[in-house]
VEXGULUM-590690 format. One record per residue (C-alpha): residue number from 1; x, y, z; residue in three letters. Coordinates in Angstrom, 1 decimal, padded with zeros to 4 digits. Layout:
// residues N
+-----+--------+--------+--------+-----+
:   k :   east :  north :     up :   r :
+-----+--------+--------+--------+-----+
: NUM :      X :      Y :      Z : ALA :
...
+-----+--------+--------+--------+-----+
***
This chain:
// residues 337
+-----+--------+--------+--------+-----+
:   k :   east :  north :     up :   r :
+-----+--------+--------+--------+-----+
:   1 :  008.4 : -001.2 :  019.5 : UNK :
:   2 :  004.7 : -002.3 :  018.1 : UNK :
:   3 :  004.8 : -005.1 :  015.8 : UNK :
:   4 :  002.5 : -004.7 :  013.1 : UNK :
:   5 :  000.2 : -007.3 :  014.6 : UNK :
:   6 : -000.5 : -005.3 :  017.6 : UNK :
:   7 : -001.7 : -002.2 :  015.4 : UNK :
:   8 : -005.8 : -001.4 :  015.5 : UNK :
:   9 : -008.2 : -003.3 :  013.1 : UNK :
:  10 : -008.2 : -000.3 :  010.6 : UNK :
:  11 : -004.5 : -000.1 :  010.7 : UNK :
:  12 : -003.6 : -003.6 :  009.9 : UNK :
:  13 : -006.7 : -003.9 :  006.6 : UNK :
:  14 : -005.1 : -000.2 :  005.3 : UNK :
:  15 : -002.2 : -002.4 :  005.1 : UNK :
:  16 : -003.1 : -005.0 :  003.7 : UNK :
:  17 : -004.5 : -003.4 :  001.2 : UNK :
:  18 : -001.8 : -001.4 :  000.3 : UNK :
:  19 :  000.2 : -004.5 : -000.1 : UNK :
:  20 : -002.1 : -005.1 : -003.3 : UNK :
:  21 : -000.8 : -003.4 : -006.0 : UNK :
:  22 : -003.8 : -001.8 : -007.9 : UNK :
:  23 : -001.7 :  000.9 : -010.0 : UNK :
:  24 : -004.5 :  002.1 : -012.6 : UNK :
:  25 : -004.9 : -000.5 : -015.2 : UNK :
:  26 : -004.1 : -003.0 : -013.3 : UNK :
:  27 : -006.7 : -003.1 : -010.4 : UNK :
:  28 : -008.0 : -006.2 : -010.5 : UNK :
:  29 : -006.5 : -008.2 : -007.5 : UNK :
:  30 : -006.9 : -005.2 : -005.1 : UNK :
:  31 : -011.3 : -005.3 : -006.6 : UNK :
:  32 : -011.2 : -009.2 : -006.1 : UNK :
:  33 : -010.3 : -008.9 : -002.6 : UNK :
:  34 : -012.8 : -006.5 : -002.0 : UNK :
:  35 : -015.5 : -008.2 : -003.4 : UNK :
:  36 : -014.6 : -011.2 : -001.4 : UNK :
:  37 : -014.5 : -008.7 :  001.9 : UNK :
:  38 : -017.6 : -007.5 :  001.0 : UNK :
:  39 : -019.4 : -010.6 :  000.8 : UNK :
:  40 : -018.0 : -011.8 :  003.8 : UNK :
:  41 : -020.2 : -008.4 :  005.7 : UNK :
:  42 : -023.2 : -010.3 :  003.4 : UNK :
:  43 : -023.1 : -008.0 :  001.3 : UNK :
:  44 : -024.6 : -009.0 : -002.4 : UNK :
:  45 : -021.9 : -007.8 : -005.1 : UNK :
:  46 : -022.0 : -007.1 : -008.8 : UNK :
:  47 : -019.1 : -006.1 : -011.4 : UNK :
:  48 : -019.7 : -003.5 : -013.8 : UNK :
:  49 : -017.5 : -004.1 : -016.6 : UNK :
:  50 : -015.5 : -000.7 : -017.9 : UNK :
:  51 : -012.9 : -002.7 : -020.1 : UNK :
:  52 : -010.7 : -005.6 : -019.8 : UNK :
:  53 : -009.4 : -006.9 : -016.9 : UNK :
:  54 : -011.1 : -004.2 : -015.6 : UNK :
:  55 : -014.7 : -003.5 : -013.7 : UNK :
:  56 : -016.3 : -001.3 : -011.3 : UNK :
:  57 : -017.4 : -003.2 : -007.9 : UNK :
:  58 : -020.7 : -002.4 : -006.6 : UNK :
:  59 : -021.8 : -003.7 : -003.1 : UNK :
:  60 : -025.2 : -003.6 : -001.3 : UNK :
:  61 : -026.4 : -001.4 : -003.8 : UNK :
:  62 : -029.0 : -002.5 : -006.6 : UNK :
:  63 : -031.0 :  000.1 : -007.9 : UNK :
:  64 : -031.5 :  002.9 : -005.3 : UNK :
:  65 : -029.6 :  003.4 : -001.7 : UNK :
:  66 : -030.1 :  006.3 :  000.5 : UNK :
:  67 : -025.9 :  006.8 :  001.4 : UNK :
:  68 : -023.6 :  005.2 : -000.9 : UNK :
:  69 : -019.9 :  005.1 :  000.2 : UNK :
:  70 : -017.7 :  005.6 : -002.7 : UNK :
:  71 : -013.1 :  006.0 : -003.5 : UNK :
:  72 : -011.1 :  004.5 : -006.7 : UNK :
:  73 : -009.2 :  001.5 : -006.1 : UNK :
:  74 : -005.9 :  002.7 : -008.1 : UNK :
:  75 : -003.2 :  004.2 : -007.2 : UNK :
:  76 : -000.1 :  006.0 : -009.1 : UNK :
:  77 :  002.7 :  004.5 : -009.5 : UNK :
:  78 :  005.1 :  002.8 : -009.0 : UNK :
:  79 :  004.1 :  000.4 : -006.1 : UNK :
:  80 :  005.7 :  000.2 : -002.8 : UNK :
:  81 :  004.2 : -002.1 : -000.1 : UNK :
:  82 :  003.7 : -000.9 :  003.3 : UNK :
:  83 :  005.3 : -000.2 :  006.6 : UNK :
:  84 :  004.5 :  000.8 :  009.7 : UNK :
:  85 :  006.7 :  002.8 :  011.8 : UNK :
:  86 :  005.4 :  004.2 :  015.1 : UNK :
:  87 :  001.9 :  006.0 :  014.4 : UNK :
:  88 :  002.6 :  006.1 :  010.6 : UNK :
:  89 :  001.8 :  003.9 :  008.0 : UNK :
:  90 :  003.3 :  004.3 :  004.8 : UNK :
:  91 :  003.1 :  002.8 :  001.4 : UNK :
:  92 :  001.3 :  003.2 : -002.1 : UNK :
:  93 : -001.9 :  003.9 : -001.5 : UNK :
:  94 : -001.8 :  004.8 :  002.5 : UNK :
:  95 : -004.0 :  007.9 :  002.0 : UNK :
:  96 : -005.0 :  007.8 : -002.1 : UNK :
:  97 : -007.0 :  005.9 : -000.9 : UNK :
:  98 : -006.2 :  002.1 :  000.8 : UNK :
:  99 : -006.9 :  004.3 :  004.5 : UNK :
: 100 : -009.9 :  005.4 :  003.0 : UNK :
: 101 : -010.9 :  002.6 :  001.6 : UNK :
: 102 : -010.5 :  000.2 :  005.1 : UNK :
: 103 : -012.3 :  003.2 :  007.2 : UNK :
: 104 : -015.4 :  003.2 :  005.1 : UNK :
: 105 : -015.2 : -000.9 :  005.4 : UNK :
: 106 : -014.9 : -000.8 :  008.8 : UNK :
: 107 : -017.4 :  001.5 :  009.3 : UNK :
: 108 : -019.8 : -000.4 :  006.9 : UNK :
: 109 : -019.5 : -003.2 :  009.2 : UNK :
: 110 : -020.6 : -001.3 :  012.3 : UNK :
: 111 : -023.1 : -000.1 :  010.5 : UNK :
: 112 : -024.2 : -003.6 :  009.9 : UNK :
: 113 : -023.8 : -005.0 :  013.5 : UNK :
: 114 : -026.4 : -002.0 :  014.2 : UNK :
: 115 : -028.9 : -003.5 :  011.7 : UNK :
: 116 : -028.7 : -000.7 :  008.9 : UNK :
: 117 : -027.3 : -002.0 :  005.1 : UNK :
: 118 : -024.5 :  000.4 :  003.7 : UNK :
: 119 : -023.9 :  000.9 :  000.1 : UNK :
: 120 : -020.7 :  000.5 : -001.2 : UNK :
: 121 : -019.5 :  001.1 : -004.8 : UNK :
: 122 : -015.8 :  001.0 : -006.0 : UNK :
: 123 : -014.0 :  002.3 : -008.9 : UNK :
: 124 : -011.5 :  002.1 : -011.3 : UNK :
: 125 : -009.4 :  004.9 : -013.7 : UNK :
: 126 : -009.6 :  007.8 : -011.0 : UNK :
: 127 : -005.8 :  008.5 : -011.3 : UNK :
: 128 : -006.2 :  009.2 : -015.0 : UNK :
: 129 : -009.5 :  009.4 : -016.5 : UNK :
: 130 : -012.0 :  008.3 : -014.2 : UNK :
: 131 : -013.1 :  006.0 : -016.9 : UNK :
: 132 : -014.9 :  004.1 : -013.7 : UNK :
: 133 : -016.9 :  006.8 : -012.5 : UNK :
: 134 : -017.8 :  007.9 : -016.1 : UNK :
: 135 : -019.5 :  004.0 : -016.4 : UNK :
: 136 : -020.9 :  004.3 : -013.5 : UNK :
: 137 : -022.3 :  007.8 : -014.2 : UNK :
: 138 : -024.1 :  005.8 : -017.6 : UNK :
: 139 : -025.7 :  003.5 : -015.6 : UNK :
: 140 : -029.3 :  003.3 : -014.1 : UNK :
: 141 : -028.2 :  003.3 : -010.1 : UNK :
: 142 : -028.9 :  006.2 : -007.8 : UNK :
: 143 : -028.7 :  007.4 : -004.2 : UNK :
: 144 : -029.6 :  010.2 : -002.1 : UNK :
: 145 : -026.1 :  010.9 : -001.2 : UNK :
: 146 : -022.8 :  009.4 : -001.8 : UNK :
: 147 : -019.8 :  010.1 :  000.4 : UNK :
: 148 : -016.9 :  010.4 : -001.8 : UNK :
: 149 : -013.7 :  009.1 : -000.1 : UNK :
: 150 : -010.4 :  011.0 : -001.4 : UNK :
: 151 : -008.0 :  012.6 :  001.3 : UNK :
: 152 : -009.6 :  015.8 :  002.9 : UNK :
: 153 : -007.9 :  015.9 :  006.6 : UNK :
: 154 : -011.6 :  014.4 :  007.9 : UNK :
: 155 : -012.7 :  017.2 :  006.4 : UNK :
: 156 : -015.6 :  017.9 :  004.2 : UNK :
: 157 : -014.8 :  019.8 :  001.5 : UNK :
: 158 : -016.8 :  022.3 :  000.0 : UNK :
: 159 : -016.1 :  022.1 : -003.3 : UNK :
: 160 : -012.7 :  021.1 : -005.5 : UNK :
: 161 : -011.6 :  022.6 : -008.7 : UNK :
: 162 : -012.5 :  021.6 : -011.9 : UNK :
: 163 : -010.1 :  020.1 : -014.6 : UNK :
: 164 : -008.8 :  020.9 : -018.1 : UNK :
: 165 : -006.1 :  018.8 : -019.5 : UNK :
: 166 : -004.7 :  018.4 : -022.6 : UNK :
: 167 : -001.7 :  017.5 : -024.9 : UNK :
: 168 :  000.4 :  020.2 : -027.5 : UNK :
: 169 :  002.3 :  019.2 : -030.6 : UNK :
: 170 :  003.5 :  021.3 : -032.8 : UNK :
: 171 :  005.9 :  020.8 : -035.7 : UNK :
: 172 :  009.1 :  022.1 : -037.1 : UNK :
: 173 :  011.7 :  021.6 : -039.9 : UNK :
: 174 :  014.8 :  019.7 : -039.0 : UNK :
: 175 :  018.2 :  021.4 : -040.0 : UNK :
: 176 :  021.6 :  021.9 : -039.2 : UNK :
: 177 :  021.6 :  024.5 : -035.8 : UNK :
: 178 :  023.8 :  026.2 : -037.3 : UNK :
: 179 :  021.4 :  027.5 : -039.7 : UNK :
: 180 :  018.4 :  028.1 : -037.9 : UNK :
: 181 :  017.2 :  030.2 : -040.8 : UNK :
: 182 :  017.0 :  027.4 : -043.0 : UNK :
: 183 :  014.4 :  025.6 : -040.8 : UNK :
: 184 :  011.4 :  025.6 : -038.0 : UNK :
: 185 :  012.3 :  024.7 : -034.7 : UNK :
: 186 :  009.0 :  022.7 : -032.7 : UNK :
: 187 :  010.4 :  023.0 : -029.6 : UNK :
: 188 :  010.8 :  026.4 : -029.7 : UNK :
: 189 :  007.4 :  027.1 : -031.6 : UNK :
: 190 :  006.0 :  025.0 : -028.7 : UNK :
: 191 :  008.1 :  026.9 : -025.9 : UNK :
: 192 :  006.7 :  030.1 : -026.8 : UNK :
: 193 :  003.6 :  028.9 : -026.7 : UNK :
: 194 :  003.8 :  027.3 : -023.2 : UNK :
: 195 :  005.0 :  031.0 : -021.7 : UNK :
: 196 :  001.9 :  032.6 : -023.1 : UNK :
: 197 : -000.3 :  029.7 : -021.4 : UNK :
: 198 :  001.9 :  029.9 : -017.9 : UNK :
: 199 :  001.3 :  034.0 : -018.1 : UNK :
: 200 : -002.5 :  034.1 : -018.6 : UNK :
: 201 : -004.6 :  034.5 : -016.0 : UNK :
: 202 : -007.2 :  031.8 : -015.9 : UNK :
: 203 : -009.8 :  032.7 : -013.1 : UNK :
: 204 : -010.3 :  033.2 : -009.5 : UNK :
: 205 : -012.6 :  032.5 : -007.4 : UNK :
: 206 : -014.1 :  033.8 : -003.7 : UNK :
: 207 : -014.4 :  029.8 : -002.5 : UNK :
: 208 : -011.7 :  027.9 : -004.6 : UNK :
: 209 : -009.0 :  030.4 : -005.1 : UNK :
: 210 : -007.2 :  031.2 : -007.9 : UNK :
: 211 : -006.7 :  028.7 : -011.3 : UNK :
: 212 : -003.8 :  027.0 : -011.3 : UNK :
: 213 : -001.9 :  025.8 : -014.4 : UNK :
: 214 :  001.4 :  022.6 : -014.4 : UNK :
: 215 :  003.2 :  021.6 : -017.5 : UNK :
: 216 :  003.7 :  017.9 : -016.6 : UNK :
: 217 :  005.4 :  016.6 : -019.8 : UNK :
: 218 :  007.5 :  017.8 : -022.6 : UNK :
: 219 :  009.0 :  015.7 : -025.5 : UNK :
: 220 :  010.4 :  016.8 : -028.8 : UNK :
: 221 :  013.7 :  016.7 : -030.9 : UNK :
: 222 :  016.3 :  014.5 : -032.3 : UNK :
: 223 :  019.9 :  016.1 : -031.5 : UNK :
: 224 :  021.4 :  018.6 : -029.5 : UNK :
: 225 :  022.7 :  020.1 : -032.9 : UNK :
: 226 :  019.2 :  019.7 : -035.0 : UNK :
: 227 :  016.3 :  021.9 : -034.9 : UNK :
: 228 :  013.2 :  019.8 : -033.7 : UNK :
: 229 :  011.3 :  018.3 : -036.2 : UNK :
: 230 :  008.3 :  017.6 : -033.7 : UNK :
: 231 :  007.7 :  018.5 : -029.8 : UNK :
: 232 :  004.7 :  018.0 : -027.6 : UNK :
: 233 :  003.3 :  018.9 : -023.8 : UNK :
: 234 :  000.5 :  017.7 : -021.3 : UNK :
: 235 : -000.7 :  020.6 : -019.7 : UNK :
: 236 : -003.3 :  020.3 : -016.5 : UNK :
: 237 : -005.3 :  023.6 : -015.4 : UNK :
: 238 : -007.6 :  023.5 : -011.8 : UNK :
: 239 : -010.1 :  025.4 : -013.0 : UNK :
: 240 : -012.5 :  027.5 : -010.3 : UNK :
: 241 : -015.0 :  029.2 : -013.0 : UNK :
: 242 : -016.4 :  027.8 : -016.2 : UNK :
: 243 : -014.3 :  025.2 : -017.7 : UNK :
: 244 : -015.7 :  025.2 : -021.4 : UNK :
: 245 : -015.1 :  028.7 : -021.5 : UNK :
: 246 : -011.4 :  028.9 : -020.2 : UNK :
: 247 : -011.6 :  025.8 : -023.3 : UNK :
: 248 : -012.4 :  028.7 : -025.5 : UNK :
: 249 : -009.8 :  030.8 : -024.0 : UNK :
: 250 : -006.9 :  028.3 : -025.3 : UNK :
: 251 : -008.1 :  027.6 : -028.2 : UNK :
: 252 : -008.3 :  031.5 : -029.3 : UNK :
: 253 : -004.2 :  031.9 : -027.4 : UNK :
: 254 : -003.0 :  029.0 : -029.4 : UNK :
: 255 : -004.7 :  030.5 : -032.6 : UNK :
: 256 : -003.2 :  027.9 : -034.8 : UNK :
: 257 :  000.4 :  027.5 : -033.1 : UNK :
: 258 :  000.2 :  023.7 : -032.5 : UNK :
: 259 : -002.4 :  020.9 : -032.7 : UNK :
: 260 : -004.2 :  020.1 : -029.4 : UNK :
: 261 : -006.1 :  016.9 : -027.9 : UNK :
: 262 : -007.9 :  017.3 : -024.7 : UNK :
: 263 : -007.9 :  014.8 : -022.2 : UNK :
: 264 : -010.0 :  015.6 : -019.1 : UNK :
: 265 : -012.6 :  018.5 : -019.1 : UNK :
: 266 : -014.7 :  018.6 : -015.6 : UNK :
: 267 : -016.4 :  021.6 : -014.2 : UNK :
: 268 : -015.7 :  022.8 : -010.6 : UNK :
: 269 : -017.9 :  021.5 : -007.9 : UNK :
: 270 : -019.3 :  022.9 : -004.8 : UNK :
: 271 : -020.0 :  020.6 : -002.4 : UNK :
: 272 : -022.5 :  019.1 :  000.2 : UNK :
: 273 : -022.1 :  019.6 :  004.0 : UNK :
: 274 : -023.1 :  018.7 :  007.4 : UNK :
: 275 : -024.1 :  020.8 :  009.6 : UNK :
: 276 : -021.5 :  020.0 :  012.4 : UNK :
: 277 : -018.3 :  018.8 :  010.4 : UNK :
: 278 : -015.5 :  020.9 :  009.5 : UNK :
: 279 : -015.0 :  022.4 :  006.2 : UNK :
: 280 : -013.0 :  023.6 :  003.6 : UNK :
: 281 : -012.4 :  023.9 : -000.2 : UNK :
: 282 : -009.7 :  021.8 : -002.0 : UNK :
: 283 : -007.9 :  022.3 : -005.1 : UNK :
: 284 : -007.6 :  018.9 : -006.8 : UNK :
: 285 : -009.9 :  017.2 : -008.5 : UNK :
: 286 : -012.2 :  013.7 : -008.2 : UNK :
: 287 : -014.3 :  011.4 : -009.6 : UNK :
: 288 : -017.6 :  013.9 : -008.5 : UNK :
: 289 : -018.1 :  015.4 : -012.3 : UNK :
: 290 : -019.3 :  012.2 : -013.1 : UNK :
: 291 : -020.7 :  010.8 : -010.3 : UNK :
: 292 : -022.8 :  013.8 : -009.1 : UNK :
: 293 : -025.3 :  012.4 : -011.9 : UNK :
: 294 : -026.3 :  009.8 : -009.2 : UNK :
: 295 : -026.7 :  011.6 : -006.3 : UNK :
: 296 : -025.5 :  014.3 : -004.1 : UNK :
: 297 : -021.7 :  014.3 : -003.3 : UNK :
: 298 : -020.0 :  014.7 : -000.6 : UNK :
: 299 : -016.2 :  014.8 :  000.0 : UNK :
: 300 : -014.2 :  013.0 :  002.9 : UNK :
: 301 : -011.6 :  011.3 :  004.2 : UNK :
: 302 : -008.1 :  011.2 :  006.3 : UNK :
: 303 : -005.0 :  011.8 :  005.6 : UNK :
: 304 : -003.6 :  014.8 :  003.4 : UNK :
: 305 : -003.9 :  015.3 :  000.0 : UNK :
: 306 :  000.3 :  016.2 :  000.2 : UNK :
: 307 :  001.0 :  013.2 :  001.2 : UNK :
: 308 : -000.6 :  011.9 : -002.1 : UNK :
: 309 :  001.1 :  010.5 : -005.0 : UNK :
: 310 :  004.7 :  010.9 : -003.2 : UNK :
: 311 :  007.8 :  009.1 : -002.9 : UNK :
: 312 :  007.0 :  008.4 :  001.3 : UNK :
: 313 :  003.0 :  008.5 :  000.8 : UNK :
: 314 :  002.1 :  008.3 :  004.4 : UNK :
: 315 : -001.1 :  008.2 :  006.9 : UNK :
: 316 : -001.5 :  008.8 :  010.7 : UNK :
: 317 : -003.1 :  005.6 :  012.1 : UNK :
: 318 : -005.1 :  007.5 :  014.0 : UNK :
: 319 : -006.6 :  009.7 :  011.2 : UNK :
: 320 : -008.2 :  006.1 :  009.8 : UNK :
: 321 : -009.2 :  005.4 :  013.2 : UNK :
: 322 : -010.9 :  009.1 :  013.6 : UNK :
: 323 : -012.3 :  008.8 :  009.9 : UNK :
: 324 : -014.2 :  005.1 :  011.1 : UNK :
: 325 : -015.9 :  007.2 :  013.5 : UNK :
: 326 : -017.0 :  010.0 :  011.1 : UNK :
: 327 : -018.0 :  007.8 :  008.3 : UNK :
: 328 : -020.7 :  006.4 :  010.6 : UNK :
: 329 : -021.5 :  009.8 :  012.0 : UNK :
: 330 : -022.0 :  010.8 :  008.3 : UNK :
: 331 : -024.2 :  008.2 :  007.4 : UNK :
: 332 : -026.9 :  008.9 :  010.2 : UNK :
: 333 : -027.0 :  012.1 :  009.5 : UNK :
: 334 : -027.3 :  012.3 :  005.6 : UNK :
: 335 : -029.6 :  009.5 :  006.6 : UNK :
: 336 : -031.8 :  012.3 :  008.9 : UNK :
: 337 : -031.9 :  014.9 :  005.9 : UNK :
+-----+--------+--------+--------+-----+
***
């Protein structure tokens, strides 16, 4: 059996990266160690503040790059460190995005033994609001191209869905359930509601597929024997079409039924490619909204975007390995364009 000092070079940084905890809000050991890695390749560093505690970590990169390698740094929780067993690595993080993260390093330093200077810029909030990317995006930076690092298979994707997420409440009268006629149940007010929204049809299209809608969270009520005073629900759409006008949609189906505050509105993207790499669309979304403002985006990285965000989140070793490889590959060519 392989002990885990015995693993490749890219294997053994994924892990020790994943054994950072960097749960979003809370990324700022896991961006410390990074900036100490990165001046280690000689690499000049700033911090971008976003809020406190927390920054954005910008590397080799002043003003203007021609390929900037780009992930987020935090991960959903809750944290579990990581393990190795066989060709697997698992742990929080393994492919959203630690993996990614050490491939693009490692590649960054070959690229520097070969006498070129990569760009390197990592950010916070990606997991919830992409606050990171959306400071970035503010700022006066730009680059030809940035390579985006999220887990595509070592594919590039073509384009991802867009995003539109927001919270219901509505509100009630609490009574007796025995007399239902005396008062306003929220939760079933909000129920109602939540079947007309899972039963529309929000879009399709030719390269993303169809929309997609999840009710994530519901809360609401008091007692098994009261009608609800109050209930609420975080809804998330992928959106393939035009987001502000599937934003109009809701707003004309909920017609007054409950309140609503939106949390994340980004447009669908379609993507740069390389002649050369395999393709394909995905269905979840990034941090590319924002930080297409700087530059054309592309969208890489190993490991599989269902092994994201689980209970077991996993990555091949050799999917890391591969993705060093390409991220240099990448670079020359987006370099050649």
């Amino acid at each position: 059996m392989k002990t885990p000092d015995t693993y490749s070079y890219p294997a053994r940084l994924a892990a020790r990266l994943i054994d950072i905890p960097s749960v979003t809000g809370s990324e700022a050991a896991m961006l410390l160690s990074l900036e100490e890695q990165c001046e280690q390749m000689g690499l000049i560093t700033e911090r971008e503040q976003v809020s406190r505690d927390r920054w954005n970590l910008y590397a080799g990169w002043q003003t203007h790059t021609d390929v900037l390698f780009c992930t987020h740094v935090d991960t959903v929780p809750p944290f579990f460190p990581a393990r190795f067993e066989g060709e697997i690595l698992y742990g929080r993080g393994a492919c959203d995005t630690k993996g990614i993260i050490a491939a693009m390093l490692v590649a960054g330093g070959r690229l520097i033994e070969s006498g070129y200077d990569p760009a390197f810029l990592f950010v916070v909030g990606e997991e919830t609001d992409s606050i990171g990317a959306q400071t970035a995006a503010r700022g006066e930076r730009s680059a030809d191209f940035i390579i985006v690092g999220e887990p595509t298979d070592n594919m590039l994707a073509s384009g991802h869905k867009g995003v539109l997420s927001y919270t219901l409440s509505t509100e009630g009268i609490a009574v007796h359930s025995a007399y239902p006629e005396r008062g306003i149940s929220a939760i079933h007010a909000l129920l109602d509601l939540l079947s007309d929204i899972r039963y529309t049809d929000w879009g399709s299209s030719p390269l993303l597929g169809s929309a997609t809608t999840n009710i994530g969270l519901i809360e609401g009520g008091v007692a098994m024997n009261t009608l609800a005073p109050n209930a609420s629900a975080t809804v998330v759409h992928r959106i393939v079409d035009d987001t502000e006008s599937r934003k109009a949609q809701l707003l004309h189906l909920i017609d007054g039924r409950a309140s609503v505050r939106f949390q994340s509105i980004s447009e669908p993207q379609i993507l740069t490619t390389v002649t050369g790499f395999p393709t394909k669309p995905v269905s979840f979304g990034t941090d590319i909204p924002y930080l297409s403002s700087m530059g054309n985006c592309l969208l890489f990285g190993p490991g599989s975007i269902h092994d994201a965000h689980r209970e077991d989140e996993k990555i091949r070793i050799s999917e890391i390995e591969y993705a060093v490889d390409a991220f240099v590959s990448l670079y020359h060519a987006l370099r050649k364009k």
